[in-house]
GUTI-707663 format. One line per 4 residues: number of its first residue (from 1); their letters; for each residue x, y, z of C-alpha. Coordinates in steps of 0.2 Angstrom, whole numbers, plus 2048, in hexadecimal, padded with zeros to 3 digits. Each point is the difference from the previous one (the first is absolute). Layout:
residues N
NUM> a> X,Y,Z; ...
//
This chain:
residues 600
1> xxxx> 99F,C02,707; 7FD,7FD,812; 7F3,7F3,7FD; 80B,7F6,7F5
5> xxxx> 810,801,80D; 7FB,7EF,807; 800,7F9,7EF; 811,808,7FD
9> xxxx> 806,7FA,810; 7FA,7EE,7FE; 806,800,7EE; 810,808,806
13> xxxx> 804,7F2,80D; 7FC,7F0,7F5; 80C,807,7F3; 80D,801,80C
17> xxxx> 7FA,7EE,808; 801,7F8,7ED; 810,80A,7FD; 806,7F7,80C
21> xxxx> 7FA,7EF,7FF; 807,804,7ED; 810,802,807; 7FE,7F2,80C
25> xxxx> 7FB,7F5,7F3; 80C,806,7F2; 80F,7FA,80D; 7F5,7EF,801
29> xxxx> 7FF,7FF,7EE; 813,803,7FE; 805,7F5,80E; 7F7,7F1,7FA
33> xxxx> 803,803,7ED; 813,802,803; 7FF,7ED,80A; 7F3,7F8,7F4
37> xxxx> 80B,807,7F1; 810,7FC,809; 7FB,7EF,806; 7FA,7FC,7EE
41> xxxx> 811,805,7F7; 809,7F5,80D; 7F7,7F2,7FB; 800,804,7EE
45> xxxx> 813,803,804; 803,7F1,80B; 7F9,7F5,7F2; 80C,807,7F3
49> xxxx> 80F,800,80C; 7FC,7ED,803; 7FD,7FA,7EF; 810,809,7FB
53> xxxx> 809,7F8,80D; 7FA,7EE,7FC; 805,806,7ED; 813,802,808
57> xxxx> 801,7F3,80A; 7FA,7F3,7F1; 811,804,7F8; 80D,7F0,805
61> xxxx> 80E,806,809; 7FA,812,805; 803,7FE,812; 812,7F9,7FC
65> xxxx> 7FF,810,7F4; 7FE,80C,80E; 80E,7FB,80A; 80E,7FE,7F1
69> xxxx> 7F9,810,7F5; 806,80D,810; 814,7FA,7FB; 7FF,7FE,7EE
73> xxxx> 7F2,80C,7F9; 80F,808,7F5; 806,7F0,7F9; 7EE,7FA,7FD
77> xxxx> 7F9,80F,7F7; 810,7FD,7F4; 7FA,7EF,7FD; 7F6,7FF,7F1
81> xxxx> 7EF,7F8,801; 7FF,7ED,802; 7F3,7F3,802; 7FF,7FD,810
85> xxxx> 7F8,7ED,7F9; 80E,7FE,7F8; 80D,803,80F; 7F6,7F5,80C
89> xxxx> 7FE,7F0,7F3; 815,802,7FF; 801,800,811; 7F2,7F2,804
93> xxxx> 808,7F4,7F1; 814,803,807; 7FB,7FE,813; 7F0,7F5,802
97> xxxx> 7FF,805,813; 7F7,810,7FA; 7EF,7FE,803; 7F0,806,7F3
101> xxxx> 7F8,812,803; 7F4,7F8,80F; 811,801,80B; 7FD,80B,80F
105> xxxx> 807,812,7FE; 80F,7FE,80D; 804,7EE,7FB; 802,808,7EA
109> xxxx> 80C,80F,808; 80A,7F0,807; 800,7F8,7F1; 805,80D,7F6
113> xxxx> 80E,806,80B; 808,7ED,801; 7FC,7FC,7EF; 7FF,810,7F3
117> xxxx> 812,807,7FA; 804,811,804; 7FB,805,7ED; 7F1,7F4,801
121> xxxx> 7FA,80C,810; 802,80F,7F4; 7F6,7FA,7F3; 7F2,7F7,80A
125> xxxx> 800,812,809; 7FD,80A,7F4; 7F3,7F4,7F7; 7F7,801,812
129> xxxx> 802,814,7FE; 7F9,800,7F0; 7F2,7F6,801; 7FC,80A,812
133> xxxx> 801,811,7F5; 7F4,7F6,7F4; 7F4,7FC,80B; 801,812,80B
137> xxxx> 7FF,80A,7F2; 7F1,7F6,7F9; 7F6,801,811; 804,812,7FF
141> xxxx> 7F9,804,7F2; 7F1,7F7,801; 7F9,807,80F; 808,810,800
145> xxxx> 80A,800,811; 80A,813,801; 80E,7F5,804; 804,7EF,804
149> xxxx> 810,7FC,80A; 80B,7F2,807; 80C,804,80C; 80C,7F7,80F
153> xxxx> 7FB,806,810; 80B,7FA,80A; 80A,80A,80D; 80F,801,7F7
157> xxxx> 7FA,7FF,7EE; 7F0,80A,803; 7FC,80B,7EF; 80A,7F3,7F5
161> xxxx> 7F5,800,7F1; 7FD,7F0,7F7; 7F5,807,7F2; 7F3,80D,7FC
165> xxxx> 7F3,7FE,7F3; 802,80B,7F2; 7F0,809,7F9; 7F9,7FE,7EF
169> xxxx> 7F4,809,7F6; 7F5,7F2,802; 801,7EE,802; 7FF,7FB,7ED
173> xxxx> 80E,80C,7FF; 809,7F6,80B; 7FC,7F2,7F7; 807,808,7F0
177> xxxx> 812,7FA,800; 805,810,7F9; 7F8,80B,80B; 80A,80B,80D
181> xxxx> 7F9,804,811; 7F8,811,806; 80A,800,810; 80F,7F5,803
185> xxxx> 800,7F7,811; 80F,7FE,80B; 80B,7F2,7FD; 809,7F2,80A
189> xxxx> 80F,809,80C; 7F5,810,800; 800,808,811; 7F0,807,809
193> xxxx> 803,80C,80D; 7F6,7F9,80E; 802,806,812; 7F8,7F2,80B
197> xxxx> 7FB,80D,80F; 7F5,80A,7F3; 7F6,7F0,7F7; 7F8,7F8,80F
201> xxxx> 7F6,7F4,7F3; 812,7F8,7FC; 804,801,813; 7EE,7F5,803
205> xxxx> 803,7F5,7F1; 812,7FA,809; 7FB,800,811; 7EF,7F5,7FD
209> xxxx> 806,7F2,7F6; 7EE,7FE,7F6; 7FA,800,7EF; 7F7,80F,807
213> xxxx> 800,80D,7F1; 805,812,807; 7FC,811,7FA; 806,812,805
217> xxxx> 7FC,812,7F8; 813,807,7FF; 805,811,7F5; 811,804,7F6
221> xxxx> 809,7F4,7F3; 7FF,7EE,7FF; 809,7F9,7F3; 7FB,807,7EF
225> xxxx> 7ED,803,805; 7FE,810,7F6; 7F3,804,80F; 805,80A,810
229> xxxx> 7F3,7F8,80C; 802,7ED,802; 7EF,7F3,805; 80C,7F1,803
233> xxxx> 7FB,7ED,802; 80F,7F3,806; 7FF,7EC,7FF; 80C,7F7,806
237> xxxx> 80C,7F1,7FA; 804,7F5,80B; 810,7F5,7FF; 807,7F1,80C
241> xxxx> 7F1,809,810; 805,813,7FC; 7FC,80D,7F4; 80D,7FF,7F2
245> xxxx> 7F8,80D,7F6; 7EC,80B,7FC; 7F7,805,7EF; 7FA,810,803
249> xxxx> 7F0,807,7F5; 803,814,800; 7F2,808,7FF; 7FE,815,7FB
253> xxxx> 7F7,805,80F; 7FB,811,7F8; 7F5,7F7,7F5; 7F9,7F6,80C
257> xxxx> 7FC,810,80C; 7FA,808,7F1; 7F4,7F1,7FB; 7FB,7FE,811
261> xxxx> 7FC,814,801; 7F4,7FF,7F0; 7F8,7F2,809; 7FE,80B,811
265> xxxx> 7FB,80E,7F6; 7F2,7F9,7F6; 7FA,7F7,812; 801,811,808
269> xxxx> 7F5,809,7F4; 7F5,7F3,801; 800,801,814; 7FF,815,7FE
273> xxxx> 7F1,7FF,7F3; 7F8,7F4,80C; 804,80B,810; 7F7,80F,7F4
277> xxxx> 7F2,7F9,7FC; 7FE,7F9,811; 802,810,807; 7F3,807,7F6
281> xxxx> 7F4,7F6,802; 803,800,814; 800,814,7FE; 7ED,800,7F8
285> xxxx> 7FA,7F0,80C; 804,80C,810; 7F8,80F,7F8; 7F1,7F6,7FE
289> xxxx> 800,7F8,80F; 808,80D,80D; 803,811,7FA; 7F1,803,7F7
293> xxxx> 7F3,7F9,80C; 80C,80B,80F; 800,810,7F3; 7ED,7FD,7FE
297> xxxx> 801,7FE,814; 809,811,803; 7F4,80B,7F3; 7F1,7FA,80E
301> xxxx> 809,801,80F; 807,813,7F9; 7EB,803,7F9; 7FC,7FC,813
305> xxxx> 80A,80C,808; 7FC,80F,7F6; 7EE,7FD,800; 7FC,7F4,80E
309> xxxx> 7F4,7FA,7F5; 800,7EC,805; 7F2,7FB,7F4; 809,807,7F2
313> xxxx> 811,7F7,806; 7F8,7ED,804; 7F8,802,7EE; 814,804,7F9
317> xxxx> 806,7F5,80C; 7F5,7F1,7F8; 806,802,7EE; 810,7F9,807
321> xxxx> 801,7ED,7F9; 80B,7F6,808; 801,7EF,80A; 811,802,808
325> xxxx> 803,808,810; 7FF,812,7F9; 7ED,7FB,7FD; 7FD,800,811
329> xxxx> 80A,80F,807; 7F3,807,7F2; 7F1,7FA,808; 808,805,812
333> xxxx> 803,811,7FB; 7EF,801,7F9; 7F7,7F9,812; 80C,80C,807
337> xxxx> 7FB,80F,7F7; 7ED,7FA,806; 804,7FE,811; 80C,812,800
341> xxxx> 7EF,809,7F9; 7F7,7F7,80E; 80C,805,80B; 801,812,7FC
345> xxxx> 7EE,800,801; 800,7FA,812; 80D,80C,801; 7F6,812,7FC
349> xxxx> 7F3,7F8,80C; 80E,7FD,80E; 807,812,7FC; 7F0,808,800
353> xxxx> 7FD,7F8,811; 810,805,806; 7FE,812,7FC; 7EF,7FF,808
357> xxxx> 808,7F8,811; 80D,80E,7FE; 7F7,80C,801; 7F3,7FA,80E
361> xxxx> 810,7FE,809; 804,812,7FD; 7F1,802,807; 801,7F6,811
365> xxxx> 811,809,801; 7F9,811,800; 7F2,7FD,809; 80C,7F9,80E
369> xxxx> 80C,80E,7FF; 7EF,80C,802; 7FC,7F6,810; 80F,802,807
373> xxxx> 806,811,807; 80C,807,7F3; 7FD,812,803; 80F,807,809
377> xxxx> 803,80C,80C; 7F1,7F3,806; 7F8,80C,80F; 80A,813,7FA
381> xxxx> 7F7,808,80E; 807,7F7,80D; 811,801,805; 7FF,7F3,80F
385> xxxx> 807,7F4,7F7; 805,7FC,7EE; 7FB,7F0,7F7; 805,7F5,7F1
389> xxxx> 7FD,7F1,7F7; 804,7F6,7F1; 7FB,7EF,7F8; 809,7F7,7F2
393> xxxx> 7F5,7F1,7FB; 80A,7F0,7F8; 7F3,800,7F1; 7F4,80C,7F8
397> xxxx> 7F6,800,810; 805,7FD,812; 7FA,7F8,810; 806,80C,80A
401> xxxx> 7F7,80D,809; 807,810,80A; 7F3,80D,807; 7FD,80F,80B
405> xxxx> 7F4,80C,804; 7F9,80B,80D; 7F3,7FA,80C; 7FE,80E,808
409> xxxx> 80B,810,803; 80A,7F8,80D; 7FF,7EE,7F8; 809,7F9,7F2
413> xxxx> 800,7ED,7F9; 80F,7F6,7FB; 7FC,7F1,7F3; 80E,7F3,7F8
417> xxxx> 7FA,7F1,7FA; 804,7F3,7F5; 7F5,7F4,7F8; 804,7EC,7FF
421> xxxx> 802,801,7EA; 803,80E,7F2; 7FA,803,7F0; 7ED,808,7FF
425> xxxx> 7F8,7F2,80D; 80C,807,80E; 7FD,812,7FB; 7EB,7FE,800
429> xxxx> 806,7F8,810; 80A,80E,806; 7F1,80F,7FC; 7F3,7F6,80A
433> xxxx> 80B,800,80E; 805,812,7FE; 7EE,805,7FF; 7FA,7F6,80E
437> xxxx> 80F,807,80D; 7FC,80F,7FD; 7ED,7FE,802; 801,7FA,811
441> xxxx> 80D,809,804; 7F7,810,7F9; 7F2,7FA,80C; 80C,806,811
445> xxxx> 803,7EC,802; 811,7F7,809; 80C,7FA,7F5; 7FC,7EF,807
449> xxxx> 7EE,802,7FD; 803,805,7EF; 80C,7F4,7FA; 7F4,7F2,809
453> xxxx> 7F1,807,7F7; 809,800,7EF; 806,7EC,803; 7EE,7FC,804
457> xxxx> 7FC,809,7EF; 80E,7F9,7F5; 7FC,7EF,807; 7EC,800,7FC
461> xxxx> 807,7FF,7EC; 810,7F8,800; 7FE,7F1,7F5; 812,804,7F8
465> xxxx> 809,7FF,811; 808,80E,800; 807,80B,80E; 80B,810,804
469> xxxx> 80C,808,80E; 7FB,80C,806; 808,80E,80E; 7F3,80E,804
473> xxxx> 801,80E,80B; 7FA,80F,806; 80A,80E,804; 7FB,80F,80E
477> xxxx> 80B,810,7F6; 7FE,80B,811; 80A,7F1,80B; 809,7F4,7F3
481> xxxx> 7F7,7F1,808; 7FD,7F4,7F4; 7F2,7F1,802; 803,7F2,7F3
485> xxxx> 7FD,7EE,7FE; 80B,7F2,7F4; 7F4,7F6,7FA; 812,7F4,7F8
489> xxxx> 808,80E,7F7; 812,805,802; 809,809,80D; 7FD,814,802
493> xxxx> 811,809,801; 800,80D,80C; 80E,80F,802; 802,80D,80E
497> xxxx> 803,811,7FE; 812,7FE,802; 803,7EE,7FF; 800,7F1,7F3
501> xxxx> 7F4,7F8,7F5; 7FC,7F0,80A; 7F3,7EF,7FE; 7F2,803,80C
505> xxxx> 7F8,7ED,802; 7F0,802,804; 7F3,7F1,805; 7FB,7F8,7F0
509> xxxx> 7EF,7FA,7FC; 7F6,7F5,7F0; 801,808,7F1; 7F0,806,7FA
513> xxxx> 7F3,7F4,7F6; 80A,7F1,80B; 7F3,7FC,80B; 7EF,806,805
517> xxxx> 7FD,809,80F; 811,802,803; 803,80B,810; 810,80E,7FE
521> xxxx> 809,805,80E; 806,817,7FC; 80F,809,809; 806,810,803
525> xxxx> 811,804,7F9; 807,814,805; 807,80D,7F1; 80A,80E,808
529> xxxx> 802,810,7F6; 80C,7FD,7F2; 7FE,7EE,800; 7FA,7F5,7F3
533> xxxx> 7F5,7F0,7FB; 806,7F4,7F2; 7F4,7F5,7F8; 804,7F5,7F3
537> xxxx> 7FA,7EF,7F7; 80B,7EF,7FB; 805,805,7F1; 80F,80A,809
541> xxxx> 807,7F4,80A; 7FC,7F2,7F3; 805,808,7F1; 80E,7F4,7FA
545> xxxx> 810,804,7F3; 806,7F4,7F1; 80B,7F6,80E; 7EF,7F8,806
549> xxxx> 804,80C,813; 7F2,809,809; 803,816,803; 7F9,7FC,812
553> xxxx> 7FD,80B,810; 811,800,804; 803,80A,7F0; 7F1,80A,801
557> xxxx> 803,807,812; 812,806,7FA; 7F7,80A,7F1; 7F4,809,80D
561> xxxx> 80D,805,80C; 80D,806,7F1; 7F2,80B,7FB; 7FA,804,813
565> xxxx> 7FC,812,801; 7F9,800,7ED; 7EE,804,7FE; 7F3,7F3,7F9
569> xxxx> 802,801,7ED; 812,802,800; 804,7F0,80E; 7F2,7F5,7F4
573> xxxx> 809,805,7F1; 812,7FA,809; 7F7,7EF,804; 7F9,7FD,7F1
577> xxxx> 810,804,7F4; 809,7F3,811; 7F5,7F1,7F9; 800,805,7EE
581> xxxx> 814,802,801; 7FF,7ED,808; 7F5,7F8,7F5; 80A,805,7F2
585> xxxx> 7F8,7F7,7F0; 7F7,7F4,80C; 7EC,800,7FB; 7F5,809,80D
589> xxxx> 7F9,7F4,809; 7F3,808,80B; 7F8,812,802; 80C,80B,80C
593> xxxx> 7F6,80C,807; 807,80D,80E; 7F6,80E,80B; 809,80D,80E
597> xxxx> 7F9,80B,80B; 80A,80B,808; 7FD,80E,811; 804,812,7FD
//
């Protein structure tokens, strides 16, 4: 199941794209259906509309018709029939002023009203009304209008009916003299009830003055339409330059909707079968293309990390066949699984030699902390004096150096250095120092002669360039005379037996491994009983917190003489949580290493 969730996910989301697009398309279908549909009835309407008009308007006297029928539609519906022939050759033969049936339509109405007796009127008006009933009823029939219509629509007569075509079986019933219609039409006097604000077509037809044919969709009764929804065409009459009266063609617009439906129907299904086959094949193209060569992909990638086994996973990797850009990610993945087995290959090696470096560090670090003296109460059987000393190294070894030991009963060298480096090259650095110190010190020299002597030997094998500070003296326990010399080291810090921790600035000389032959000048410095002798290297005063600031002396001197009268291990420990509390989370930068001596 998990394997196929792409496919479901793919499949999922062209469904709901094609859905859509089916939607999308099935309102385009309907739109333009409804105006191709629509704008091929109103043809098909406007051309019967037209014709029926011209069919009216070919009947002599209509127009004369209009205007005299609105007064006398009782009196002419009690006439019987005449020919209407007949009337016109009476009147043409009494009065020859009237003209043939070429006379213009205003000049006839003229004519008939100067000429025509009021009971010549009657008769030629019903003859025009029959033979209008004639033709309306015929065109009716014959092209199955829902109901054909002539009407005034004039602001005061607007509804007058003139005549509406009745409706036959078919037209060679109407033809049948005997035959009786289906559904009786209105007849001349007849009323429609028209409301102007509520048929804008009528409104546009008045207002424009054209032959333009209108049309309007308009629901509830209109005249005898048997129909409750009403697709309405209007064409107008025109009479002396204004719109004396319109034919209207009404349509049943249920069956038009309904027709038009079936059509929008059949297209959809068409469109819907056409999205579903689509869809499909779109579904299988992408799991051939894309979701198989990616599930092909993932079985590889998912062999690979289980077993790490890369040969295994470029030869599943190449069954993948594909050209597109999932064919390359394949052949990516397979140079990267290559090139992570190289790498872990390089990687054991680099661990291996790790470990091995670890552990010769461990090594340097515990031969160093051997070298150095750790052993504390250092001298037990003296009580003189009570010494203490501490080196924290910024890496796994240091370049610091701290020493003492007894030259004689009565003699006892001080060491602090601090080589130019860290890491294992300052700490082989710092033994050889160490041993050479306290060789020549060993052998009863001065501490000039035996920092001089070990420059001299540090510098016959310096090709590194490396140098250390170095403060070196000798103290006499019986008087507290100290001899020392600085050969560039840091400041001793003396305190008297009842006073304050204090910078004592001696003369500074080279460090060692500077200069060959380098002459160093010693001096005497005085320890009264209960005083003390602070040594200390860089990596107090320069130890720096996560604000970028430096501990410095000024810092330093305040933790020795807040802990003045404590002894050696307890005042170390207090300086060294002082620059620890400072530092903060700031990275040790330097190996801080302390030593005091203090006079009993």
């Amino acid at each position: 199941m998990k394997k196929r969730r792409l496919m479901i996910q793919v499949s999922v989301l062209i469904v709901i794209f094609y859905i859509l697009a089916g939607v999308f398309g099935t309102l385009l279908v309907y739109r333009s259906a409804s105006r191709t549909y629509l704008t091929a009835k109103d043809d098909m309407i406007t051309r019967d509309i037209e014709h029926v008009r011209k069919s009216i308007l070919s009947n002599f006297g209509i127009n004369w018709f209009f205007e005299y029928s609105r007064e006398h539609c009782e009196e002419i519906l009690a006439q019987e029939e005449f020919s209407e022939g007949m009337v016109f050759e009476d009147l043409t033969e009494r009065e020859p002023e009237m003209l043939d049936s070429e006379t213009p339509a205003e000049e006839v109405a003229e004519l008939i009203d100067k000429y025509a007796t009021d009971d010549e009127k009657i008769k030629m008006a019903r003859s025009i009304y029959d033979t209008n009933a004639y033709l309306m009823d015929y065109e009716n029939n014959e092209f199955g209008h829902g109901a054909t219509f002539v009407i005034a629509v004039g602001e005061d007569n607007l509804g007058f009916v003139y005549y509406q075509a009745d409706e036959y079986a078919s037209l060679d019933s109407f033809i049948e003299d005997s035959a009786q219609p289906v559904a009786e039409g209105m007849k001349l006097g007849d009323k429609l009830d028209l409301t102007l604000s509520e048929h804008p077509a009528i409104q546009r037809l008045i207002s424009s003055n054209t032959d333009k044919v209108e049309f309007e969709i308009v629901s509830g009764t209109f005249g005898k339409s048997s129909f409750e929804n009403h697709y309405t065409a209007y064409c107008p009459i025109f009479f002396n330059g204004k719109v004396q009266a319109a034919v209207i063609l009404d349509y049943n617009w249920d069956e038009f909707r309904g027709e038009l439906m079936g059509d929008i129907k059949l297209m959809v299904i068409i469109l819907a079968a056409g999205i579903i086959v689509f869809c499909g094949l779109m579904i299988l193209l992408l799991h051939r293309v894309a979701v198989k060569p990616l599930s092909q992909l993932q079985t590889a990638v998912n062999e690979y990390s289980k077993t790490k086994d890369s040969i295994k996973a470029v030869e599943m990797i190449g069954r993948i066949k594909s050209g597109n850009e999932i064919g390359m990610l394949a052949k990516d993945v397979s140079a990267l699984a290559a090139e992570i087995d190289s790498y872990m290959k390089e990687n054991l090696k680099l661990v291996g030699e790790r470990e091995r470096v670890a552990a010769e560090m461990d090594l340097a670090a515990k031969l160093q902390a051997d070298i150095l003296p750790s052993a504390y109460p250092a001298f037990p059987d003296r009580q003189e004096f009570d010494i203490y000393a501490t080196m924290d190294p910024a890496k796994e070894v240091g370049g610091d150096l701290y020493d003492f030991f007894l030259v004689d009963d009565d003699h006892l060298a001080l060491a602090m250095a601090d080589v130019a480096g860290k890491g294992i090259p300052a700490s082989l650095y710092m033994m050889m120092t160490k041993i050479l110190i306290q060789n020549f010190a060993m052998m009863g020299l001065s501490p000039a002669k035996v920092i001089e002597k070990t420059n001299d030997i540090i510098l016959s094998n310096n090709e590194e360039g490396m140098f250390v500070t170095v403060w070196f003296g000798i103290l006499e326990i019986s008087t507290g005379k100290i001899t020392a010399v600085n050969a560039g080291h840091e400041y001793p810090v003396i305190r008297t037996a009842d006073g304050q921790f204090e910078l004592y600035k001696d003369k500074h000389g080279m460090a060692v491994g500077s200069f060959m032959g380098t002459k160093y000048t010693e001096y005497e410095l005085q320890l009264e009983k209960g005083g003390a002798l602070f040594l200390y290297t860089d990596g107090v005063p320069e130890a720096f917190n996560s604000a970028d600031e430096m501990f410095g002396i000024d810092r330093m001197l305040e933790t020795l003489n807040a802990h003045r009268k404590a002894m050696p291990v307890e005042l170390l420990t207090e300086v060294k949580n002082a620059v620890d509390a400072f530092a903060g989370e700031a990275e040790q930068s330097d190996d801080v290493t302390l030593l005091e001596i203090t006079l009993i």
